[in-house]
C-alpha positions as CSV (number, residue, x, y, z in Angstrom):
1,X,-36.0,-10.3,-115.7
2,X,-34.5,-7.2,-114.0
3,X,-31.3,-7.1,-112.0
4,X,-32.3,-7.6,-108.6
5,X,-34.9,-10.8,-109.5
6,X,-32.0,-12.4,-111.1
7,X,-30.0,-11.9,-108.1
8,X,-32.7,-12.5,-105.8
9,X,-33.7,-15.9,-107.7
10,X,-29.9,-17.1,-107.7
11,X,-30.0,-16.3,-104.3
12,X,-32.8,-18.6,-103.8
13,X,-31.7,-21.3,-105.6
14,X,-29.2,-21.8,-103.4
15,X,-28.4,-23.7,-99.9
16,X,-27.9,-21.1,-97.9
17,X,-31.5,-20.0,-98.5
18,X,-32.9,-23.2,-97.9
19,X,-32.1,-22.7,-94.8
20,X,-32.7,-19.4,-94.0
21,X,-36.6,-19.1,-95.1
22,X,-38.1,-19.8,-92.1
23,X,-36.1,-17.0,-90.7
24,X,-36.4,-14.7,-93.1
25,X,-39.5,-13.3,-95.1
26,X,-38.1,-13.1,-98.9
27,X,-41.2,-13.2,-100.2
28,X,-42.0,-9.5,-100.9
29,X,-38.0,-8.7,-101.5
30,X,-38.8,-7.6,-104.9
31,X,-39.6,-4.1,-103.8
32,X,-36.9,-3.0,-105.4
33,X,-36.7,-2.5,-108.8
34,X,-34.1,-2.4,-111.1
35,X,-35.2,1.6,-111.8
36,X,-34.9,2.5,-108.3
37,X,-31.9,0.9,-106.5
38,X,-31.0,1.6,-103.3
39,X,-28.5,4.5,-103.1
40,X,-25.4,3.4,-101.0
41,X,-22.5,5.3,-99.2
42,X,-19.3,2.9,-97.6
43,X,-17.6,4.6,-95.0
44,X,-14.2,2.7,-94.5
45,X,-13.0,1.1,-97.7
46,X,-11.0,-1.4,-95.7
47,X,-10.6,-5.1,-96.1
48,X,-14.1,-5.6,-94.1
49,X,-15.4,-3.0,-95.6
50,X,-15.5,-3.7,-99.0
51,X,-16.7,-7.5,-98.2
52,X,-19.5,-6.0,-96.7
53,X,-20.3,-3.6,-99.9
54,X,-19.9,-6.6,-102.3
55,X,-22.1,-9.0,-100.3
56,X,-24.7,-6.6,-100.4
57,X,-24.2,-5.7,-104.5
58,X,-25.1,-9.6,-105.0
59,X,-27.5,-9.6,-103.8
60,X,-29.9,-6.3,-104.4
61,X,-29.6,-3.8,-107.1
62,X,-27.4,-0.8,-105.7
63,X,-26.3,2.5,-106.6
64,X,-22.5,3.1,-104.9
65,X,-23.2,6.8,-104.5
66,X,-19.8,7.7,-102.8
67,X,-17.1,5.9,-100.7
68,X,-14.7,7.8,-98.0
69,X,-11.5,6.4,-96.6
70,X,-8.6,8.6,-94.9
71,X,-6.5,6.6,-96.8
72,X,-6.5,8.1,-100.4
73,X,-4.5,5.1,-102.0
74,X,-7.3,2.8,-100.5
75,X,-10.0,5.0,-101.7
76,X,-8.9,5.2,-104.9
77,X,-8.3,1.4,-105.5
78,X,-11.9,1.2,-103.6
79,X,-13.9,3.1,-106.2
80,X,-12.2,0.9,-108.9
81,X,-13.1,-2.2,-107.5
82,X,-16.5,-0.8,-107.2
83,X,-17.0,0.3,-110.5
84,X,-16.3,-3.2,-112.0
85,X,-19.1,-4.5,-109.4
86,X,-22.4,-2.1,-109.8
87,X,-24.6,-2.2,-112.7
88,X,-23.5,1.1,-113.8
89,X,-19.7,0.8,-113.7
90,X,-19.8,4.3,-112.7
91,X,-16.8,5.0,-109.8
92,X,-18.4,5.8,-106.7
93,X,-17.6,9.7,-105.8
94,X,-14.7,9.6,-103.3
95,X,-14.5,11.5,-100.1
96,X,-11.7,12.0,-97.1
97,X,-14.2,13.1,-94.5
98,X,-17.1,11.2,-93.9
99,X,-19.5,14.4,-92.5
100,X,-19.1,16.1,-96.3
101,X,-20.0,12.9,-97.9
102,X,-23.0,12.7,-96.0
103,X,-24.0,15.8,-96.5
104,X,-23.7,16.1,-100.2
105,X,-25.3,12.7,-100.8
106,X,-28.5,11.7,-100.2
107,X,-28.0,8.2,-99.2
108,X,-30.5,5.1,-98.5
109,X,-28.3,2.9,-97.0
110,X,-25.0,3.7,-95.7
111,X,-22.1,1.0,-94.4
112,X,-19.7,2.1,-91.7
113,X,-16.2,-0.7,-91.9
114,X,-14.4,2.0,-89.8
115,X,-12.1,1.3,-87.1
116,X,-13.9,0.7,-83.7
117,X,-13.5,3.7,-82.1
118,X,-15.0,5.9,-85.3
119,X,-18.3,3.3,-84.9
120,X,-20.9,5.4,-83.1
121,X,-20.2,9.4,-84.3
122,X,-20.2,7.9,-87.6
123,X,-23.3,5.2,-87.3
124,X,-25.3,8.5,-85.4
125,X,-24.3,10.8,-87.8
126,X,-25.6,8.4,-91.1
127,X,-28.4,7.8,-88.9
128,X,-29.0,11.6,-88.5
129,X,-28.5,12.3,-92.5
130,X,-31.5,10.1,-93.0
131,X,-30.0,6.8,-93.7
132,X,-30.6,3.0,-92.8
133,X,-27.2,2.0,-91.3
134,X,-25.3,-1.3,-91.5
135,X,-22.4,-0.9,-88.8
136,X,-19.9,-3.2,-88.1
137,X,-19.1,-5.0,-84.9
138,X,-18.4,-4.0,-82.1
139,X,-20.5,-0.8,-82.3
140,X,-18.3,0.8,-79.9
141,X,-15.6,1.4,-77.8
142,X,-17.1,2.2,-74.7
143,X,-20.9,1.8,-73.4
144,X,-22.3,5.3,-73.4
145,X,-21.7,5.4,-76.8
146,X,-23.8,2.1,-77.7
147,X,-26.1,3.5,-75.2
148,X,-26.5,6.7,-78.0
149,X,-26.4,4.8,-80.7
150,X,-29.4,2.6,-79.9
151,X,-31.2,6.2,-78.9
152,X,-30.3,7.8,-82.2
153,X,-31.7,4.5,-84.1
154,X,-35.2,5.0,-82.3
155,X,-35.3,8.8,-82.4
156,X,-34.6,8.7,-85.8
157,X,-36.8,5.5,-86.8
158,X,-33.7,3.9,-88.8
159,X,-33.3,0.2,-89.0
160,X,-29.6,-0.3,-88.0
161,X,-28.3,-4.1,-88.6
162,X,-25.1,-4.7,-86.8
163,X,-22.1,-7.1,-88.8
164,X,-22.4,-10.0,-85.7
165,X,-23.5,-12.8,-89.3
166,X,-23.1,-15.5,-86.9
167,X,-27.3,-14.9,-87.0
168,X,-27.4,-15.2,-90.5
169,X,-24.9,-18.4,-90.6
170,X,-26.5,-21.3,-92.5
171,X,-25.2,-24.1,-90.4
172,X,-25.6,-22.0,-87.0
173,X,-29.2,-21.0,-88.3
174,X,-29.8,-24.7,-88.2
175,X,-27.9,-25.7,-85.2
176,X,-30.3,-23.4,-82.9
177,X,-33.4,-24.5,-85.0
178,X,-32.4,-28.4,-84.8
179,X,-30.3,-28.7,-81.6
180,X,-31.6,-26.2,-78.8
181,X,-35.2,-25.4,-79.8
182,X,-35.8,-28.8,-80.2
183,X,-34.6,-29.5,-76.8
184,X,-31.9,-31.8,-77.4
185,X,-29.8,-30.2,-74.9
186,X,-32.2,-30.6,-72.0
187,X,-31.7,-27.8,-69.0
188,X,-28.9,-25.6,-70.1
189,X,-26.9,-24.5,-67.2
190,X,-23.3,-23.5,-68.9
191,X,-21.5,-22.0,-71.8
192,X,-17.4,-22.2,-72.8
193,X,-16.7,-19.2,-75.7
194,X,-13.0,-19.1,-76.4
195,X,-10.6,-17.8,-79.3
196,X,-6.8,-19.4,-79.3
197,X,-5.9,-17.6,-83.0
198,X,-2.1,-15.8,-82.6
199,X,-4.0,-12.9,-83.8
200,X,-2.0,-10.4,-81.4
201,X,-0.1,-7.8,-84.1
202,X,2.6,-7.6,-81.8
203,X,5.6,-5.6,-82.8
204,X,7.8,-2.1,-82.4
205,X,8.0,-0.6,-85.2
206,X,10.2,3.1,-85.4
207,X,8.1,6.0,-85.7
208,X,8.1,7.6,-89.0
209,X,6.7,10.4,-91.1
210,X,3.0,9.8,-91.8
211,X,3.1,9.7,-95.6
212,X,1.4,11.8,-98.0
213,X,-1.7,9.5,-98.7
214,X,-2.6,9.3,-94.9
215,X,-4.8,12.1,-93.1
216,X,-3.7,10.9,-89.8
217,X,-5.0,13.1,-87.6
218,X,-8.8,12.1,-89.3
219,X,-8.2,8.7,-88.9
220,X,-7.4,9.2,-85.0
221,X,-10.3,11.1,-84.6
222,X,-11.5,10.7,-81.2
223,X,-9.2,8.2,-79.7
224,X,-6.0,9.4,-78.0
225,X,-3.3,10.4,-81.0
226,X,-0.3,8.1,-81.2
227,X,2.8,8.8,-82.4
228,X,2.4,7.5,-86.1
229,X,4.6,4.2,-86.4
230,X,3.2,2.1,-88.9
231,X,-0.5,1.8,-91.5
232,X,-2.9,1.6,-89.0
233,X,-4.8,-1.0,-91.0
234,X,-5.7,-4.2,-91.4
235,X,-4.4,-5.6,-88.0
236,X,-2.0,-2.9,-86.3
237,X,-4.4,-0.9,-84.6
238,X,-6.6,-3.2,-83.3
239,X,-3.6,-4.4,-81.1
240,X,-4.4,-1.3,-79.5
241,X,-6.8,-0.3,-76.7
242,X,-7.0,3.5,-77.8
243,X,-8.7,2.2,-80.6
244,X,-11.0,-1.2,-79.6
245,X,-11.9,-3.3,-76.9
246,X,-9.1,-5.7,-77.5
247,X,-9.6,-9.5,-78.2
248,X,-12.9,-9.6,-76.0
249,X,-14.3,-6.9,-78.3
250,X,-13.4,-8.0,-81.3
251,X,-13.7,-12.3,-81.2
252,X,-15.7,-12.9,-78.2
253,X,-18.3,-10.2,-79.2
254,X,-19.0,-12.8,-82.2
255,X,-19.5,-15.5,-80.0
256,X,-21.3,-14.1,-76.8
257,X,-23.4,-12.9,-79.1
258,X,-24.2,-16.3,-81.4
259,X,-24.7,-17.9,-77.7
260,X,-27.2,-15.1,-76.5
261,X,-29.4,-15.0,-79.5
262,X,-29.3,-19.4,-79.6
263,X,-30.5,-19.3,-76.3
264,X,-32.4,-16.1,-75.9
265,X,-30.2,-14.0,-73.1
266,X,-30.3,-10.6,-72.3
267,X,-28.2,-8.8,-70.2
268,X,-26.2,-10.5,-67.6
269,X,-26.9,-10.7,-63.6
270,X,-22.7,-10.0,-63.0
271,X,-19.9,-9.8,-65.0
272,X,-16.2,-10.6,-64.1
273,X,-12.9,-10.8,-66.1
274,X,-9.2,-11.5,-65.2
275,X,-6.7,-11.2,-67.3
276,X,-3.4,-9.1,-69.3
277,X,-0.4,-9.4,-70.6
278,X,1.6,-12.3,-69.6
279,X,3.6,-13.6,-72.5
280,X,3.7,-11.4,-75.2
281,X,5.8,-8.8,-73.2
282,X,8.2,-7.7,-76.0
283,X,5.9,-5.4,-78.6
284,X,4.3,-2.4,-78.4
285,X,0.6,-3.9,-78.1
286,X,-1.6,-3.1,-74.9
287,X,-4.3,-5.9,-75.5
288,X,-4.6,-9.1,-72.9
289,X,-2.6,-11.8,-74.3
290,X,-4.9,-13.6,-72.2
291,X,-7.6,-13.4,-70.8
292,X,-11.1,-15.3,-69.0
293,X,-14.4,-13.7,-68.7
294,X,-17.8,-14.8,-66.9
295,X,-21.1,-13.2,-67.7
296,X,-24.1,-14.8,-65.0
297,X,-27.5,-15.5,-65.9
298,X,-30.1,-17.2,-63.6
299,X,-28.8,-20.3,-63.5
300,X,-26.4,-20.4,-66.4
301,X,-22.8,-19.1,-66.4
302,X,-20.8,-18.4,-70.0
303,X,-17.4,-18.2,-69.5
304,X,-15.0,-16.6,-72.1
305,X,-11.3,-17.6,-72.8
306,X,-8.8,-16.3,-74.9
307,X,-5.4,-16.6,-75.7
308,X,-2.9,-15.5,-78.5
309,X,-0.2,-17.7,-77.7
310,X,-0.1,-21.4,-77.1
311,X,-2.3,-24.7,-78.5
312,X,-5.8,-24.0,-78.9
313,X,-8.1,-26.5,-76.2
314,X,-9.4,-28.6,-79.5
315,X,-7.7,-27.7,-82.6
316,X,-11.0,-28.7,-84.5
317,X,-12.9,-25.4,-82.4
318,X,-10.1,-22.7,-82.3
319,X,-12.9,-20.1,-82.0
320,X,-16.0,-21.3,-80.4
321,X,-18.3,-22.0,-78.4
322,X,-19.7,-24.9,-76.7
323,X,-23.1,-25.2,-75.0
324,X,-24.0,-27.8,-72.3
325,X,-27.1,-29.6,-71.1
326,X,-28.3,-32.6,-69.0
327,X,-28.9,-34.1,-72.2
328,X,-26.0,-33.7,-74.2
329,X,-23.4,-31.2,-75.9
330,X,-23.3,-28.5,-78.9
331,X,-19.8,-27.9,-80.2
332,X,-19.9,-25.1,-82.6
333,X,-18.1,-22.5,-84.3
334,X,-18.1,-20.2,-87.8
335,X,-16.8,-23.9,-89.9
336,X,-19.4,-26.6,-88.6
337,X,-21.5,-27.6,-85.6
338,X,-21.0,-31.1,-83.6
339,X,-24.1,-32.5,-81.4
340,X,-22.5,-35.3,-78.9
341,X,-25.8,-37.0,-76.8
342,X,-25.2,-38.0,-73.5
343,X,-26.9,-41.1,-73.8
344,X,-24.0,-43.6,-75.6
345,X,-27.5,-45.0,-78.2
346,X,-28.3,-41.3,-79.2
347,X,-27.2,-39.7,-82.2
348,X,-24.4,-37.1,-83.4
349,X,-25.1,-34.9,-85.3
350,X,-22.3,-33.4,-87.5
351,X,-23.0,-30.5,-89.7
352,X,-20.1,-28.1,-91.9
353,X,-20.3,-24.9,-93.1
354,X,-22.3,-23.6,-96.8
355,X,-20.4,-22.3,-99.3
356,X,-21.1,-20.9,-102.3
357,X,-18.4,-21.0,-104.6
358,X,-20.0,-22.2,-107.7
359,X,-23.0,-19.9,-107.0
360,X,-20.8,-16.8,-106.5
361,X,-17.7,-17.8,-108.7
362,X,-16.9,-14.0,-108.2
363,X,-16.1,-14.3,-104.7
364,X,-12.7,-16.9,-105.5
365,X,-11.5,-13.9,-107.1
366,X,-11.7,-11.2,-104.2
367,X,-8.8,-10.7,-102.2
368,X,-8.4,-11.8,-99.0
369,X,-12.8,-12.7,-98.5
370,X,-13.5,-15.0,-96.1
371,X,-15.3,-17.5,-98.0
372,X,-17.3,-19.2,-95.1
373,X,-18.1,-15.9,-93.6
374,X,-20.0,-15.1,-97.8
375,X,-22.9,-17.0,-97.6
376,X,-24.0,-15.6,-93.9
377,X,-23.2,-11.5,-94.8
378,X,-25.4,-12.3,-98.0
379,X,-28.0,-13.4,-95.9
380,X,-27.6,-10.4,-93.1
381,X,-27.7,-8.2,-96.0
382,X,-31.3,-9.6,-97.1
383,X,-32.3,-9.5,-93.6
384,X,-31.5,-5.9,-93.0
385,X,-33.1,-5.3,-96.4
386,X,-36.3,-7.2,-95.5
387,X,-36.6,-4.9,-92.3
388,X,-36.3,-2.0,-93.9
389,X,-39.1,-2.5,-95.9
390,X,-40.9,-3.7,-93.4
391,X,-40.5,-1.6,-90.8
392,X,-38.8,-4.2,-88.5
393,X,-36.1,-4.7,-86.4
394,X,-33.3,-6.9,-87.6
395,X,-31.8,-9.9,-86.9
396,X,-28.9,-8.5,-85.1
397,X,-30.8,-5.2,-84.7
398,X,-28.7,-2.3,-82.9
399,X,-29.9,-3.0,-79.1
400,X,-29.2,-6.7,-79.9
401,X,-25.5,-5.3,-80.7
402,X,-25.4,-3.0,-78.3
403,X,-25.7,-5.8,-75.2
404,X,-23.1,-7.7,-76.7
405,X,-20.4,-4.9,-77.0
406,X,-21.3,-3.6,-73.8
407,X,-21.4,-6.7,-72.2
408,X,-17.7,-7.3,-73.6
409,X,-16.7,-3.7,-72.7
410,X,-17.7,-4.1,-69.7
411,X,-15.5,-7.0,-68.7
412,X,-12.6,-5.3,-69.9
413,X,-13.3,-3.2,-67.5
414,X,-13.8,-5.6,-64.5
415,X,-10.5,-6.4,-65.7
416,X,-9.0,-3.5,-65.2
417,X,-10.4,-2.5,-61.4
418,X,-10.4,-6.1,-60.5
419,X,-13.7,-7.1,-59.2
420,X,-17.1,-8.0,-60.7
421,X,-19.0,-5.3,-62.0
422,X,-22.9,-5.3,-62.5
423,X,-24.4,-2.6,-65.3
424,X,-27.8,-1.4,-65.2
425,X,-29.3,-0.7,-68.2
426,X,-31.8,1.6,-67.4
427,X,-30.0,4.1,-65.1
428,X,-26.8,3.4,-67.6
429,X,-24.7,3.4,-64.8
430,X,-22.5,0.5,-62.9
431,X,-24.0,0.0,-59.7
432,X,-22.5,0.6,-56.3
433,X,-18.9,1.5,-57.9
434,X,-18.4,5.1,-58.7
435,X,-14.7,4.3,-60.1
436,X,-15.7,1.8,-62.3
437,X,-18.9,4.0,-63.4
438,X,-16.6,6.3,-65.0
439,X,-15.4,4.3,-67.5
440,X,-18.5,3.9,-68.9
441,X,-18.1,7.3,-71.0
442,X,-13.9,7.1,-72.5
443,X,-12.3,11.1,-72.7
444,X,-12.9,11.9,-76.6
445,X,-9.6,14.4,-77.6
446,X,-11.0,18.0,-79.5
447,X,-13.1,19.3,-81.3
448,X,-14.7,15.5,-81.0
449,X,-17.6,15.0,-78.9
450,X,-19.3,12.2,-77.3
451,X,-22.4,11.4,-78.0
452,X,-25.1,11.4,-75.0
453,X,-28.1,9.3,-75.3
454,X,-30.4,11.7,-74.1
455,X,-29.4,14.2,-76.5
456,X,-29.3,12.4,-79.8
């Protein structure tokens, strides 16, 4: 039995895929053979990063062909960790600039765990070189750039799989299966999404010296260059909106998402948002502290909260979403799913999340995985695997992604000029508001250059 049928039939085996087989076509996976295995690039070799890399090792045979990371302490520890995880236990070659890596390795797949605002040159370029990208969420930091990312996937006939694994979440999978396409909800006329985690990296730290091991001015790329103060990673730059789309971008993205796919929602009629900094006054961060959102459908209004200080609405749903109909209520989130009837003789339905820890005992070893998030990126990995050989679109396929970044970016934006904004996708352009239109496209700082859709 070669590698990837061993993997592939533990895989099986398990809950998770129980679950997942009628949404997923496993049954030709074994394409890959243990003689050929996929050759894989990482760009980012960050916390999220290497989740994503591992995940995918379980479960197909890979070849790491190279990793590249700014951060030349990271990328060193990177290719270790790496070489203790492939088949070969070769270390990966290591790179400080993601352009010569891709150049000088000729790479199936490659997996971008980048900060936000290096998402689409890096996802177009690894599109461009040839490869099937997995990029994670959100795709961007503003909308023209989705709008080019989703152009260069379809120029380029790549299959692009975006990390939004709320699709590929075992007890989520069966809460839309169960629950809302078996009409248990009735009419649905109204969504809440909110996040209450203090996940805010407030602080003001001196600037310093960037040390030795740091290319800064690579990791800034195209965003606006800020004094260096602190490691940008794991939490300090997303604090920052140079860098990401704030709390909207980076929680309710998950969640907006989960909701549009569940109950099959494209782009919004309207979006508004309200919102900034009213509590957490005393750091350096620029995010909203807090901060509502409404995205319109025909008949259906999802409304977005978020705060980083306070007492979450139920502490059992701290990030969530709920979904109401005439006939009763879905309460879920990334830990379990509650289904509360209206009617006092129907029945709840309570359902927690799949892990695999016995399955995967590697994973109780990894520093700082999310174990209930393990199960699901297995199963997006199989997913983007299955469409690749198929020639399909994933489950959270790039335009899929796209809509739900935009949609988020966009409300940060009705945020900041204070009115509701409505986006057409076709012309790319927010209609009847020439001030707001322009920050569609953000300024990129030299010799960086955005990325046009009708150019990729």
């Amino acid at each position: 039995m070669n590698q990837f049928e061993l993997n592939r039939r533990r895989f099986i085996k398990g809950a998770t895929a129980s679950l997942a087989l009628g949404a997923l076509d496993l049954s030709g996976m074994g394409f890959i053979s243990a003689e050929s295995p996929l050759k894989v690039a990482l760009i980012g070799t960050g916390w999220y990063g290497k989740s994503d890399l591992f995940r995918l090792i379980q479960v197909a045979p890979v070849e790491v062909l190279a990793l590249c990371d700014v951060d030349s302490n990271m990328l060193k520890e990177a290719g270790e960790l790496v070489s203790q995880r492939q088949a070969s236990r070769k270390i990966p070659k290591l790179y400080g600039d993601y352009k010569k890596m891709l150049a000088e390795n000729k790479a199936d797949i490659v997996l971008i765990g980048s900060p936000d605002h290096w998402h689409a040159l890096q996802a177009i370029d690894a599109i461009r070189s040839g490869a099937h990208v997995y990029v994670q969420k959100p795709i961007s930091v503003d909308v023209i750039e989705g709008e080019a990312m989703v152009a260069a996937a379809r120029k380029y006939n790549r299959v692009v799989q975006v990390g939004t694994q709320r699709k590929s979440t075992p007890h989520l999978i069966e809460a839309k299966k169960n629950i809302i396409d078996a009409g248990l909800l009735g009419k649905i006329s109204h969504v809440d999404m909110c996040c209450y985690y203090h996940m805010r990296a407030n602080g003001n730290p001196a600037v310093k010296p960037v040390p030795d091991f740091l290319n800064y001015e690579m990791w800034t790329g195209p965003a606006p260059l800020r004094p260096y103060d602190d490691l940008p990673h794991k939490r300090w730059w997303r604090t920052f909106m140079e860098y990401g789309n704030g709390i909207m971008g980076d929680m309710c993205v998950h969640m907006f998402d989960t909701v549009r796919w569940m109950l099959q929602l494209g782009w919004p009629k309207r979006i508004s948002s309200t919102g900034g900094i009213y509590v957490q006054k005393d750091g350096k961060s620029n995010i909203a502290d807090t901060q509502s959102a409404m995205f319109e459908y025909e008949e259906l209004t999802c409304n977005w909260q978020h705060r980083s200080w306070g007492a979450p609405a139920d502490p059992e749903y701290p990030w969530s979403f709920i979904i109401y109909g005439e006939k009763g209520t879905l309460k879920a989130s990334t830990m379990q799913y509650d289904f509360i009837p209206m009617e006092k003789e129907g029945k709840k339905i309570h359902k927690d999340v799949v892990y695999e820890k016995e399955k995967y005992p590697e994973d109780l070893k990894e520093k700082d995985i999310e174990l209930n998030a393990a199960p699901a990126t297995r199963l997006h990995m199989l997913d983007f695997l299955n469409a690749i050989k198929k020639g399909t679109k994933p489950i959270a396929d790039i335009e899929e992604g796209h809509i739900s970044t935009a949609c988020c970016i966009i409300a940060n934006m009705s945020m900041q000029v204070g009115r509701p904004l409505v986006y057409d996708p076709r012309e790319r352009k927010i209609l009847n508001d020439p001030a707001a239109d322009a920050l569609l496209r953000r300024p990129y700082r030299g010799p960086w250059v955005h990325p046009d859709p009708s150019t990729v």
